[in-house]
N, CA and C atoms as a LAMMPS dump frame, in Angstrom:
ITEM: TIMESTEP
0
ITEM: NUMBER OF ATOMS
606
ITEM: BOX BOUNDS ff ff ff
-5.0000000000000000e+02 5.0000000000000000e+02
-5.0000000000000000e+02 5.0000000000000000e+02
-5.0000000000000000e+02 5.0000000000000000e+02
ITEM: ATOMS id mol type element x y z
1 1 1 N -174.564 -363.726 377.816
2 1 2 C -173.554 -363.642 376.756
3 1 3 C -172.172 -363.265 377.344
4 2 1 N -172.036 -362.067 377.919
5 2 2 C -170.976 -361.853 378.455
6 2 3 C -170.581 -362.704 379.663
7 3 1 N -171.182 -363.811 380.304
8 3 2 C -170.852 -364.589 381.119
9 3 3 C -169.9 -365.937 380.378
10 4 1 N -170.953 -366.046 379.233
11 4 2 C -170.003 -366.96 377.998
12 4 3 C -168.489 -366.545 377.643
13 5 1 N -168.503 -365.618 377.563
14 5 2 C -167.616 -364.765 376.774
15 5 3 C -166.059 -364.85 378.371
16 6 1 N -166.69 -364.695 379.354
17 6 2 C -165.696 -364.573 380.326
18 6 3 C -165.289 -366.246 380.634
19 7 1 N -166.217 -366.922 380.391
20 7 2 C -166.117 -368.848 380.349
21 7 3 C -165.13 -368.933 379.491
22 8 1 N -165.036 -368.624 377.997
23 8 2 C -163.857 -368.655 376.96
24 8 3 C -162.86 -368.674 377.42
25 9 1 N -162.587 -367.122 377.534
26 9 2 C -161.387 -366.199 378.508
27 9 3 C -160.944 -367.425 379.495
28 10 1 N -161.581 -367.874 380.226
29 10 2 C -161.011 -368.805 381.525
30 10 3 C -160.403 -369.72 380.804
31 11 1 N -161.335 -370.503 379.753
32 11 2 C -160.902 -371.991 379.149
33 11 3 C -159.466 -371.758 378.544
34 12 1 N -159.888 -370.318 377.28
35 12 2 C -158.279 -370.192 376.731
36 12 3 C -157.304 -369.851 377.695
37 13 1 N -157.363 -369.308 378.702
38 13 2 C -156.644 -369.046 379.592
39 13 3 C -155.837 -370.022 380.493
40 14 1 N -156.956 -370.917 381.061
41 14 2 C -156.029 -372.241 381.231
42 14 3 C -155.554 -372.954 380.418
43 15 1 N -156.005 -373.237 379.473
44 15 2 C -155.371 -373.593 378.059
45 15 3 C -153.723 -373.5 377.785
46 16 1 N -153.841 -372.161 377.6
47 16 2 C -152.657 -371.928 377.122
48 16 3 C -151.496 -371.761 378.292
49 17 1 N -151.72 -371.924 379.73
50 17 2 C -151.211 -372.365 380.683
51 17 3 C -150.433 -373.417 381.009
52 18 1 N -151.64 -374.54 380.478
53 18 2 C -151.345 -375.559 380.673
54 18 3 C -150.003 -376.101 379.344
55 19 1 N -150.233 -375.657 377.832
56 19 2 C -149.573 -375.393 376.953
57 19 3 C -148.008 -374.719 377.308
58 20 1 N -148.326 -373.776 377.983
59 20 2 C -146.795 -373.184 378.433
60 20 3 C -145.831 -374.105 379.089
61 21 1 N -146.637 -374.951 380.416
62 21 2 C -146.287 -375.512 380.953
63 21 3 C -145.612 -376.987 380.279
64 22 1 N -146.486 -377.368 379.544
65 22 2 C -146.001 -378.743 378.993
66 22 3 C -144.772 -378.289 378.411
67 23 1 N -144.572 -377.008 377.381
68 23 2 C -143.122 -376.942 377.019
69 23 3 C -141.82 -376.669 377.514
70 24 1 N -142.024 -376.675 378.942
71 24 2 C -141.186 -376.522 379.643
72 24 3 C -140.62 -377.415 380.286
73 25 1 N -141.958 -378.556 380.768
74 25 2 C -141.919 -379.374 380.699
75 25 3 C -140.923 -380.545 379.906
76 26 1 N -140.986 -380.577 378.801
77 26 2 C -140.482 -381.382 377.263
78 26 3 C -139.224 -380.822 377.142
79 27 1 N -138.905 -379.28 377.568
80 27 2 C -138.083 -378.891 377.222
81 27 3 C -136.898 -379.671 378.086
82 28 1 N -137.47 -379.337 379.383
83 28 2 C -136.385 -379.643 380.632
84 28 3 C -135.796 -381.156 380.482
85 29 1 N -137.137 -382.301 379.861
86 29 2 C -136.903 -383.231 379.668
87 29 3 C -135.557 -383.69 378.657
88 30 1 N -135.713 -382.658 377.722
89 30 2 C -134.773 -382.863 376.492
90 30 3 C -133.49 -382.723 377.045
91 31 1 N -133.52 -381.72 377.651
92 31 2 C -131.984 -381.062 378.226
93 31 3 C -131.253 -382.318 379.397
94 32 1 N -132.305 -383.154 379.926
95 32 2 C -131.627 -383.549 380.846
96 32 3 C -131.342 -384.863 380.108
97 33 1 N -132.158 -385.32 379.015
98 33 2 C -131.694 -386.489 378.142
99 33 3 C -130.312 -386.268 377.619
100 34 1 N -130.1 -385.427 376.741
101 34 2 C -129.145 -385.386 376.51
102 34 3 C -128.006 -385.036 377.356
103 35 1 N -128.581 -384.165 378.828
104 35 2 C -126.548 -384.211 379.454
105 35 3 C -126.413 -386.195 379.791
106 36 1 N -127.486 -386.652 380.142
107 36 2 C -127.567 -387.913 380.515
108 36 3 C -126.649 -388.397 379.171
109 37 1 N -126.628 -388.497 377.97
110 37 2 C -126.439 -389.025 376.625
111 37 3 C -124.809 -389.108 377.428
112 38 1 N -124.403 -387.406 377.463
113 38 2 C -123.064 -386.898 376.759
114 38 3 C -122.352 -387.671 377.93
115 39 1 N -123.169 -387.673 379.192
116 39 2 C -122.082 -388.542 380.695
117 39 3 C -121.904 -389.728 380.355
118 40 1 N -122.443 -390.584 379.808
119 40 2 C -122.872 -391.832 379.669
120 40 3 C -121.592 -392.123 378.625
121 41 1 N -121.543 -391.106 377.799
122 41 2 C -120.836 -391.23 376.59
123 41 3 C -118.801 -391.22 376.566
124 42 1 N -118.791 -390.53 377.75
125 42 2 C -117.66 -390.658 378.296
126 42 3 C -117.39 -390.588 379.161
127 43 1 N -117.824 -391.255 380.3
128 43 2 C -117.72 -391.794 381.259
129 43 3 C -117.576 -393.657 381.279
130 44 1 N -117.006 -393.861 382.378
131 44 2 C -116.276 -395.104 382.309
132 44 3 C -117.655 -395.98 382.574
133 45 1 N -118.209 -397.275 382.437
134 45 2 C -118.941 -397.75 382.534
135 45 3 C -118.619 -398.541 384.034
136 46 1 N -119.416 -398.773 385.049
137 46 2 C -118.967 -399.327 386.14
138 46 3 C -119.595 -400.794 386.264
139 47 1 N -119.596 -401.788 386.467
140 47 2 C -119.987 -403.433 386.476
141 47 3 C -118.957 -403.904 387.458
142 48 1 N -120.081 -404.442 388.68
143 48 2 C -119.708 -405.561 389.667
144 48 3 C -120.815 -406.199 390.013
145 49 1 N -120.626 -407.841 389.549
146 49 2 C -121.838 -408.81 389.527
147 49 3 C -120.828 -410.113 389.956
148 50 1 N -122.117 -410.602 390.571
149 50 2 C -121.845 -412.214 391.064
150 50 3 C -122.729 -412.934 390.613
151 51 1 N -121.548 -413.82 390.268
152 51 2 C -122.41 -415.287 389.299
153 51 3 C -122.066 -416.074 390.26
154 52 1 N -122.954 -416.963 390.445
155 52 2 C -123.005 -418.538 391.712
156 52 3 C -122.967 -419.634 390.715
157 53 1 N -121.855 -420.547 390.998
158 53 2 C -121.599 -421.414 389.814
159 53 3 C -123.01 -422.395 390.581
160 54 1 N -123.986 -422.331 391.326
161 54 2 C -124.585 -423.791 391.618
162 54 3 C -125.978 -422.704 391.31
163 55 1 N -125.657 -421.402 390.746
164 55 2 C -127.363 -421.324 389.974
165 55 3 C -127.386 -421.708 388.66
166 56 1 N -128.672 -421.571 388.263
167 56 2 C -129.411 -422.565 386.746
168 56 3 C -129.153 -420.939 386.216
169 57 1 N -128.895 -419.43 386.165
170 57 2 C -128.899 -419.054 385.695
171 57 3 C -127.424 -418.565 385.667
172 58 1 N -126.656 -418.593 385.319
173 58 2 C -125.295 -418.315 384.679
174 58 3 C -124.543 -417.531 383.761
175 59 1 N -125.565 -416.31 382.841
176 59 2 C -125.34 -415.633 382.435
177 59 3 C -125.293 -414.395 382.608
178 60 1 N -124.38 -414.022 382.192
179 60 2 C -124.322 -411.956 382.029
180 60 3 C -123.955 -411.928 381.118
181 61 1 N -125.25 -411.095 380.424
182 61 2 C -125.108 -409.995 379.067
183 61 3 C -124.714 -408.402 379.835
184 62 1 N -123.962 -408.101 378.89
185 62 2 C -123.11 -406.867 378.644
186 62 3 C -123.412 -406.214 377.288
187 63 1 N -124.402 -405.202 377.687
188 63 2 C -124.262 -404.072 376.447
189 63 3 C -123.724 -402.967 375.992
190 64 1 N -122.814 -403.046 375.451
191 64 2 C -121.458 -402.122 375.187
192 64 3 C -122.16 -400.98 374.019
193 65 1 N -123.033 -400.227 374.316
194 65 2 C -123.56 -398.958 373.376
195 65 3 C -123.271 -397.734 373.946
196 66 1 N -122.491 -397.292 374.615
197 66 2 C -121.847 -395.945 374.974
198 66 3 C -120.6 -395.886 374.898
199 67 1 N -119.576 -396.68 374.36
200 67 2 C -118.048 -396.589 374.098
201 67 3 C -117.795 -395.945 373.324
202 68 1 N -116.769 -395.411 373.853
203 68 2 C -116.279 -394.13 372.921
204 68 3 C -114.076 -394.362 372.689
205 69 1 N -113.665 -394.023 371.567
206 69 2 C -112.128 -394.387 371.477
207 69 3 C -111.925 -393.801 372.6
208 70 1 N -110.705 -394.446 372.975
209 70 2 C -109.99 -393.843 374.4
210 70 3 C -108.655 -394.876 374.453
211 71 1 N -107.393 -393.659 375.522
212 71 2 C -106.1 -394.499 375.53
213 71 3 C -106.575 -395.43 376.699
214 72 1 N -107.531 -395.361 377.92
215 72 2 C -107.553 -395.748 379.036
216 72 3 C -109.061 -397.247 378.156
217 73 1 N -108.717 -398.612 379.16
218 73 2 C -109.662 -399.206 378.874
219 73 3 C -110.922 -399.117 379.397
220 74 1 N -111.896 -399.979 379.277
221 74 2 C -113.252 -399.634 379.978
222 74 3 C -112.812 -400.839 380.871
223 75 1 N -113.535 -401.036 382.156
224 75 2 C -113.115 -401.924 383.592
225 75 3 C -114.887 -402.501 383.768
226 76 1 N -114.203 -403.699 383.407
227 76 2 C -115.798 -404.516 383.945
228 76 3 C -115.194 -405.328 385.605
229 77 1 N -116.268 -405.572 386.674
230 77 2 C -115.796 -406.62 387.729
231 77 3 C -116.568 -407.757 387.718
232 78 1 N -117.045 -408.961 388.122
233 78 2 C -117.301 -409.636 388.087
234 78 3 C -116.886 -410.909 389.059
235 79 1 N -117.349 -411.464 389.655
236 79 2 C -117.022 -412.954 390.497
237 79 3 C -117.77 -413.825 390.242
238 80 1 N -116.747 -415.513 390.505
239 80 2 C -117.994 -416.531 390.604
240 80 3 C -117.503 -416.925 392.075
241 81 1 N -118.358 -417.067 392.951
242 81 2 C -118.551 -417.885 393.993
243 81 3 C -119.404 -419.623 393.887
244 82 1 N -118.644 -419.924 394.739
245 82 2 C -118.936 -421.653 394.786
246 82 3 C -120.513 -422.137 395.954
247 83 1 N -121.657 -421.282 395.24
248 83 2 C -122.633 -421.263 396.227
249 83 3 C -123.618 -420.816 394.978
250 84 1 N -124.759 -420.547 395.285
251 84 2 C -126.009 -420.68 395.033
252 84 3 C -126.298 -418.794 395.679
253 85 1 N -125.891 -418.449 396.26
254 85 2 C -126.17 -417.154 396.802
255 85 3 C -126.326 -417.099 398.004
256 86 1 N -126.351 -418.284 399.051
257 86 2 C -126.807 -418.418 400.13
258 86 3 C -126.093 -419.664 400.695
259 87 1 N -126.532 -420.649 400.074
260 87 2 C -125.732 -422.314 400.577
261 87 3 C -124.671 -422.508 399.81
262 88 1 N -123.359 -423.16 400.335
263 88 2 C -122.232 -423.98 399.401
264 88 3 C -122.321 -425.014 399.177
265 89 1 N -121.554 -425.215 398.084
266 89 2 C -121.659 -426.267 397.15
267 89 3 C -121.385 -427.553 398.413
268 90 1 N -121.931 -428.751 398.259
269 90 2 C -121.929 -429.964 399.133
270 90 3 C -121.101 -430.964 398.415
271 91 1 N -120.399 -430.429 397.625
272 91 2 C -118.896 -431.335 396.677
273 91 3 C -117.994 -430.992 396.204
274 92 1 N -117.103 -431.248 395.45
275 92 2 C -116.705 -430.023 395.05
276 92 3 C -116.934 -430.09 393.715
277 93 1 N -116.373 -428.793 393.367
278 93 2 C -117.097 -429.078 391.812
279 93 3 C -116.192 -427.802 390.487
280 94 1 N -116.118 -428.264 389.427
281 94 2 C -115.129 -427.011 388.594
282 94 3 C -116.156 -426.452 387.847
283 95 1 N -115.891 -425.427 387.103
284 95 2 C -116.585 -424.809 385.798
285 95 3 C -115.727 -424.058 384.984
286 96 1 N -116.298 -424.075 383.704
287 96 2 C -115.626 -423.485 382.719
288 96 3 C -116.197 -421.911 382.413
289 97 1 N -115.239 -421.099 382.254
290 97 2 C -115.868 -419.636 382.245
291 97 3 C -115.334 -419.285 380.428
292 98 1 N -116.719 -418.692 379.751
293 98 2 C -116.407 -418.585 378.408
294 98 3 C -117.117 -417.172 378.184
295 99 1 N -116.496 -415.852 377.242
296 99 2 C -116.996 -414.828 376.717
297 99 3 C -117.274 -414.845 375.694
298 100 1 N -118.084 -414.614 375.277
299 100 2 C -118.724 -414.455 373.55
300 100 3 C -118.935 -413.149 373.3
301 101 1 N -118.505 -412.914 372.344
302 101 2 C -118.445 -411.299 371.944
303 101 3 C -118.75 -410.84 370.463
304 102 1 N -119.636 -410.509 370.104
305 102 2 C -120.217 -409.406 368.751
306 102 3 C -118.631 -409.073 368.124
307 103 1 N -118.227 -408.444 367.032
308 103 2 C -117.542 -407.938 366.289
309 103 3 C -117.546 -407.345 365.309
310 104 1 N -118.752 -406.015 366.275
311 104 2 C -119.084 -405.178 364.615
312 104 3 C -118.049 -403.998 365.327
313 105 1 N -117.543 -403.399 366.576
314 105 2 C -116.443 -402.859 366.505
315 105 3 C -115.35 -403.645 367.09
316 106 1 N -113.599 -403.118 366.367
317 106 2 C -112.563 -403.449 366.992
318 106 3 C -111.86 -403.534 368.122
319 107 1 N -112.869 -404.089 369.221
320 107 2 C -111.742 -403.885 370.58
321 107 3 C -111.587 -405.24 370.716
322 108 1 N -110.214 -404.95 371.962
323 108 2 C -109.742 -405.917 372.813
324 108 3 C -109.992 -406.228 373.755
325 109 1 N -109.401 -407.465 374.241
326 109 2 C -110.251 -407.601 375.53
327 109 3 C -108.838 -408.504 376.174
328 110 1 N -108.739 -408.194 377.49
329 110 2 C -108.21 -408.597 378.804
330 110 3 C -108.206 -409.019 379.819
331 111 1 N -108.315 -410.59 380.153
332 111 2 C -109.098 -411.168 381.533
333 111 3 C -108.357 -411.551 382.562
334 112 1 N -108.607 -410.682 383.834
335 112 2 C -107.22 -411.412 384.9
336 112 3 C -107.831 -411.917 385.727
337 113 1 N -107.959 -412.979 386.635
338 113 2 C -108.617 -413.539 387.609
339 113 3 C -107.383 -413.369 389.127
340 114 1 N -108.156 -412.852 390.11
341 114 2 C -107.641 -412.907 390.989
342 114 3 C -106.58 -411.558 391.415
343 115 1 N -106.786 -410.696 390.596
344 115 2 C -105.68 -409.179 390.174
345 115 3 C -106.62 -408.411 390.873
346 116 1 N -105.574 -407.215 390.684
347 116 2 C -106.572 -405.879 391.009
348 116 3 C -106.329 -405.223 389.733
349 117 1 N -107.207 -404.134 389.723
350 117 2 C -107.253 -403.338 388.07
351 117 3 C -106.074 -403.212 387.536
352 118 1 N -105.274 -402.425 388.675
353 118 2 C -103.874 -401.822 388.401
354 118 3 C -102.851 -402.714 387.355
355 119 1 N -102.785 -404.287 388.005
356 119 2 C -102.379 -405.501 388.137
357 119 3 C -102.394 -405.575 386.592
358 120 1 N -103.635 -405.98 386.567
359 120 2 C -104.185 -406.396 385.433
360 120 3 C -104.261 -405.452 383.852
361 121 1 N -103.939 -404.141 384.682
362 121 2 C -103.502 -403.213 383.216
363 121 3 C -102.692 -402.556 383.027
364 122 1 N -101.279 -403.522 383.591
365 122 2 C -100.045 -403.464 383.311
366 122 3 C -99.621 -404.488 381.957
367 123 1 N -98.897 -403.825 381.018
368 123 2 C -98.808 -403.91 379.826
369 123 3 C -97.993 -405.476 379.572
370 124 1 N -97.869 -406.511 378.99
371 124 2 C -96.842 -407.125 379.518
372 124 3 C -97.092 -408.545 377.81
373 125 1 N -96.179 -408.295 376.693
374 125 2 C -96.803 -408.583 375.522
375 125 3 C -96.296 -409.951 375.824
376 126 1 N -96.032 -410.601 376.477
377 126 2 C -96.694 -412.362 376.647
378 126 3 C -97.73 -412.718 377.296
379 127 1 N -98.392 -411.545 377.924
380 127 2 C -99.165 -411.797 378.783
381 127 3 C -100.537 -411.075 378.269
382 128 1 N -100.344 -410.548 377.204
383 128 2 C -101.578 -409.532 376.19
384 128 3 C -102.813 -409.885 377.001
385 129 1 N -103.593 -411.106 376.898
386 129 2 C -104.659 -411.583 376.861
387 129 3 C -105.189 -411.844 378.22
388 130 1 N -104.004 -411.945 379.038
389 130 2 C -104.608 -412.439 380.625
390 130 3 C -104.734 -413.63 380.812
391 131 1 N -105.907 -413.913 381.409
392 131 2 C -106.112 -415.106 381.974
393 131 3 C -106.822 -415.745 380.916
394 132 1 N -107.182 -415.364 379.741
395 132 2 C -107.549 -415.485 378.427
396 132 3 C -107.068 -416.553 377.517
397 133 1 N -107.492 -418.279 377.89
398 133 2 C -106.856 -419.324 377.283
399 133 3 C -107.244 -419.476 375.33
400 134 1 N -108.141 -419.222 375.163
401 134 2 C -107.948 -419.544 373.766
402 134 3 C -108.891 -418.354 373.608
403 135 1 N -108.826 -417.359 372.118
404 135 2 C -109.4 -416.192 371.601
405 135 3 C -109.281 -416.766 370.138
406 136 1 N -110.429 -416.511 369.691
407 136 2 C -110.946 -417.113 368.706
408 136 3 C -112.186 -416.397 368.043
409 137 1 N -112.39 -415.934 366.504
410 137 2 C -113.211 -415.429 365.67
411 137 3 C -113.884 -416.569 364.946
412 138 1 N -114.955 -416.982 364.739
413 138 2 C -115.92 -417.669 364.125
414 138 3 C -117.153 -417.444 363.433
415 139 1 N -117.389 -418.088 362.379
416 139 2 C -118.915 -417.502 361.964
417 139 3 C -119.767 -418.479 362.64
418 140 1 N -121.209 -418.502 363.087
419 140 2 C -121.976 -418.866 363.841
420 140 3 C -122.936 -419.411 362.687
421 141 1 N -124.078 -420.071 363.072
422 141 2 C -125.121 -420.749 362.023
423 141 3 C -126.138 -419.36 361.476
424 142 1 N -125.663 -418.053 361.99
425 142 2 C -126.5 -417.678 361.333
426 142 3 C -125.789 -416.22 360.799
427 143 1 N -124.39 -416.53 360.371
428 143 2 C -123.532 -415.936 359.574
429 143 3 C -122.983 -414.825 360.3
430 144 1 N -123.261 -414.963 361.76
431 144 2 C -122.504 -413.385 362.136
432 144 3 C -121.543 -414.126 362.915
433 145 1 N -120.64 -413.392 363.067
434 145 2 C -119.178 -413.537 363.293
435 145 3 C -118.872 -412.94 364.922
436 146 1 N -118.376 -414.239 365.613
437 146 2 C -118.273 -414.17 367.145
438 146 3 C -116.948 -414.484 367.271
439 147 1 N -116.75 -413.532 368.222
440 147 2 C -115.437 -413.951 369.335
441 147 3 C -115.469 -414.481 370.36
442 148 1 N -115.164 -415.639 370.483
443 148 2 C -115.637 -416.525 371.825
444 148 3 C -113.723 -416.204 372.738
445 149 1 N -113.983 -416.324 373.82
446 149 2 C -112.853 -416.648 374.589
447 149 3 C -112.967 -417.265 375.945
448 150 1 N -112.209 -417.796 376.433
449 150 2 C -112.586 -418.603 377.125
450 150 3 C -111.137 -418.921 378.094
451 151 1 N -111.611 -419.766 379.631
452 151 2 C -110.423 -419.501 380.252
453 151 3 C -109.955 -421.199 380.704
454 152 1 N -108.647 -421.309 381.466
455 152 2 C -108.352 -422.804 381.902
456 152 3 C -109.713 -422.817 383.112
457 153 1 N -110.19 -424.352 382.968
458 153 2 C -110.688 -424.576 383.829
459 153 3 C -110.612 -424.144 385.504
460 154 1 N -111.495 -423.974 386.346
461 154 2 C -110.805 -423.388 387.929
462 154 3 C -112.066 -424.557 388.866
463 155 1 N -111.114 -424.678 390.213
464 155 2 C -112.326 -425.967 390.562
465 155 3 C -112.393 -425.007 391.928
466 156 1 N -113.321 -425.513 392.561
467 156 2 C -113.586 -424.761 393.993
468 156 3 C -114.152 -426.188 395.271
469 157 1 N -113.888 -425.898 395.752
470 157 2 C -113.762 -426.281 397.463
471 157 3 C -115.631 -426.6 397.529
472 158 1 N -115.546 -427.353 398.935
473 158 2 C -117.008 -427.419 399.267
474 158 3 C -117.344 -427.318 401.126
475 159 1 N -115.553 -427.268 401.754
476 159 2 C -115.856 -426.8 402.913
477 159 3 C -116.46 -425.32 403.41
478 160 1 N -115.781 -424.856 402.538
479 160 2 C -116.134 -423.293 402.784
480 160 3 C -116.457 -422.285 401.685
481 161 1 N -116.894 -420.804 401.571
482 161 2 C -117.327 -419.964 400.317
483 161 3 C -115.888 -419.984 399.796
484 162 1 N -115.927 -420.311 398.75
485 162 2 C -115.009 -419.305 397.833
486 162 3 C -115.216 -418.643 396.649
487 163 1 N -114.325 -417.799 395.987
488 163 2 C -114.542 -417.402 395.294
489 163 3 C -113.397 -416.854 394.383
490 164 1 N -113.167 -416.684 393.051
491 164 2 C -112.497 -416.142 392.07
492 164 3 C -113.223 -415.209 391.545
493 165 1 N -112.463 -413.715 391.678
494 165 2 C -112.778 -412.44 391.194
495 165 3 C -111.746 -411.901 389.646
496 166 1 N -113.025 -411.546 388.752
497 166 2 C -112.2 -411.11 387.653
498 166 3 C -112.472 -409.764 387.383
499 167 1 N -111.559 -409.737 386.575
500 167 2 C -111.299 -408.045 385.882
501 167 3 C -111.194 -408.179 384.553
502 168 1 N -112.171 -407.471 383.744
503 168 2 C -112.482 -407.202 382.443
504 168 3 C -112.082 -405.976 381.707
505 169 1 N -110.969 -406.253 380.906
506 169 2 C -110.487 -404.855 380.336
507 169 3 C -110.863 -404.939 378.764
508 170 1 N -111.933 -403.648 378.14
509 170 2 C -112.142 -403.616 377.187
510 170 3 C -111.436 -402.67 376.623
511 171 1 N -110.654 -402.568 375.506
512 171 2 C -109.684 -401.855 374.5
513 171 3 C -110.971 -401.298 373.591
514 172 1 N -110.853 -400.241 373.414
515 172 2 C -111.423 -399.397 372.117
516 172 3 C -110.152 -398.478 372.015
517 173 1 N -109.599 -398.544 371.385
518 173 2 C -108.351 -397.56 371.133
519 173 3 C -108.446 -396.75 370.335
520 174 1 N -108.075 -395.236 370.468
521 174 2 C -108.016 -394.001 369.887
522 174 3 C -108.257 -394.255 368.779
523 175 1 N -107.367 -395.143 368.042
524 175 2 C -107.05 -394.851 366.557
525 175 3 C -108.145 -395.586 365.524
526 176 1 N -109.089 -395.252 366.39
527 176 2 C -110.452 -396.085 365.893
528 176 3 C -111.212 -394.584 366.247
529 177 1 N -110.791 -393.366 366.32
530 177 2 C -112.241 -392.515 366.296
531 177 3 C -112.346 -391.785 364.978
532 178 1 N -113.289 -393.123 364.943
533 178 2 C -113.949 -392.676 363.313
534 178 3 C -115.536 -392.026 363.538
535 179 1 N -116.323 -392.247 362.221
536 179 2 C -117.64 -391.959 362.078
537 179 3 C -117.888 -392.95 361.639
538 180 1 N -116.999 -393.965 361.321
539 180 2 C -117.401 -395.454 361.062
540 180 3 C -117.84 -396.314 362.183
541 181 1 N -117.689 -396.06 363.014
542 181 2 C -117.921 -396.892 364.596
543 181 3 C -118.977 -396.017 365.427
544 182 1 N -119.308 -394.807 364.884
545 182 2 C -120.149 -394.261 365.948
546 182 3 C -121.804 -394.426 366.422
547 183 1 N -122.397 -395.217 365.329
548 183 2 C -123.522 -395.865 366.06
549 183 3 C -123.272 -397.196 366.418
550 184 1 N -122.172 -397.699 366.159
551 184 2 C -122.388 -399.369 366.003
552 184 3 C -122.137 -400.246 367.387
553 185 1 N -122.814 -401.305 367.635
554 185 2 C -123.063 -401.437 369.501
555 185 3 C -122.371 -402.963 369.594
556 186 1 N -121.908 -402.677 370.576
557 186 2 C -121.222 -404.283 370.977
558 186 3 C -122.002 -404.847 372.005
559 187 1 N -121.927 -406.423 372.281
560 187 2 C -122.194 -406.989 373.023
561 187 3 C -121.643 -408.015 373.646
562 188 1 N -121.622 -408.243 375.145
563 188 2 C -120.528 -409.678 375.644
564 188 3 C -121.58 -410.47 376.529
565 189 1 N -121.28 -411.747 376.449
566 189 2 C -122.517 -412.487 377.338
567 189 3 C -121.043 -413.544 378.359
568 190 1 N -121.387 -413.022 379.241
569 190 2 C -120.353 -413.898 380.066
570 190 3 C -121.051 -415.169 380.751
571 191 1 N -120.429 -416.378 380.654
572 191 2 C -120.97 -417.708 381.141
573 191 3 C -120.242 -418.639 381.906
574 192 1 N -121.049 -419.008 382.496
575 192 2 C -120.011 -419.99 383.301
576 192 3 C -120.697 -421.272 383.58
577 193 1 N -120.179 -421.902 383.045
578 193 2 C -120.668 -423.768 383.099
579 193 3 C -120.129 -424.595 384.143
580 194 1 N -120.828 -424.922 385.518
581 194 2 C -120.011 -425.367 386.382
582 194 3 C -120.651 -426.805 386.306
583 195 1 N -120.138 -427.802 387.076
584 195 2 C -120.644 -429.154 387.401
585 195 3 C -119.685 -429.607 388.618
586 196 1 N -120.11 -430.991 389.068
587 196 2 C -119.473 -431.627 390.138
588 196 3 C -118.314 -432.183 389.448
589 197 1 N -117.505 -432.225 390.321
590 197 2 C -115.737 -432.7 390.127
591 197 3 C -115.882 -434.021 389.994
592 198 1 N -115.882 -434.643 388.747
593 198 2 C -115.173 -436.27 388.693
594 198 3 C -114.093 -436.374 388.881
595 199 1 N -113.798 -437.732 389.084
596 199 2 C -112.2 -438.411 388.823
597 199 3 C -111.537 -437.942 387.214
598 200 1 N -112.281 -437.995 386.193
599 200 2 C -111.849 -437.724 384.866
600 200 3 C -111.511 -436.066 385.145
601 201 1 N -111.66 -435.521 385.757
602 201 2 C -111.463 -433.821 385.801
603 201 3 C -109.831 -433.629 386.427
604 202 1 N -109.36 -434.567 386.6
605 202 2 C -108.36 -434.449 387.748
606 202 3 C -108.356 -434.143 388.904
């Protein structure tokens, strides 16, 4: 009996050990979720990706769910190179680069090709948009409302790599810190449609 009795003692004993432990556990977890939340939350988002105009895959999605109002913009980077990731193109060949963008919050957007940040977020009201040929709001076939933008065509070489580097400036401006915008999430899918250079291309 009293051997039972000291078996208990052990079981509840590790028991509630193990119990202590898990909440400390959960706890630590919580604490570090959320400083993770609050950095995330204002801190600048960092993006540098390469798109190869001669891969079959050509897209970047961009999920914009940690923006917060601010005077400073958010800085995306991005390049297309005239290669595949490895081999160059064996012609030459152009593509069209187009952004599509959600519009459940109000920002702007700023595209410079070939700039540096600085460059590119210098203020200059003929030049608002950048390298940004047509900006445009539309409803889509399934009633939600897109901002497409899109740039002049750019052609590339086939002797050697090249490449055009852009800079993405997203506007959320101050005078947007509401409680109206604070769960609501944006999204940008950047694309680039390349093909071989005809005579009709110029």
């Amino acid at each position: 009996m009293k051997r039972r009795r000291r078996q208990y003692k052990k079981i509840f004993a590790i028991a509630g050990i193990i119990v202590f432990v898990a909440f400390f556990v959960i706890f630590a977890i919580i604490r570090t979720s959320n400083a993770r939340f609050a950095t995330t939350t204002t801190s600048e988002t960092k993006l540098d990706v390469a798109l190869y105009a001669l891969s079959e895959d050509n897209d970047l999605n961009i999920l914009l769910d940690t923006l917060v109002p601010r005077d400073e913009p958010y800085v995306y980077n991005f390049s297309v190179y005239n290669t595949d990731g490895t081999n160059v193109t064996d012609a030459a060949m152009v593509y069209d680069l187009k952004i599509i963008a959600t519009t459940n919050i109000p920002l702007e957007y700023k595209l410079c090709m070939n700039k540096t940040e600085a460059q590119c977020k210098v203020v200059n009201p003929s030049d608002a948009d950048g390298d940004i040929n047509i900006n445009e709001i539309a409803r889509d076939a399934d009633g939600m409302f897109l901002r497409t933008m899109t740039t002049t065509r750019q052609e590339f070489g086939f002797e050697q790599e090249e490449e055009n580097d852009y800079v993405l400036l997203v506007y959320f401006p101050s005078r947007y810190d509401s409680s109206d915008y604070q769960d609501l999430v944006e999204s940008i899918q950047i694309n680039v449609d390349s093909k071989q250079k005809l005579e009709s291309d110029g």
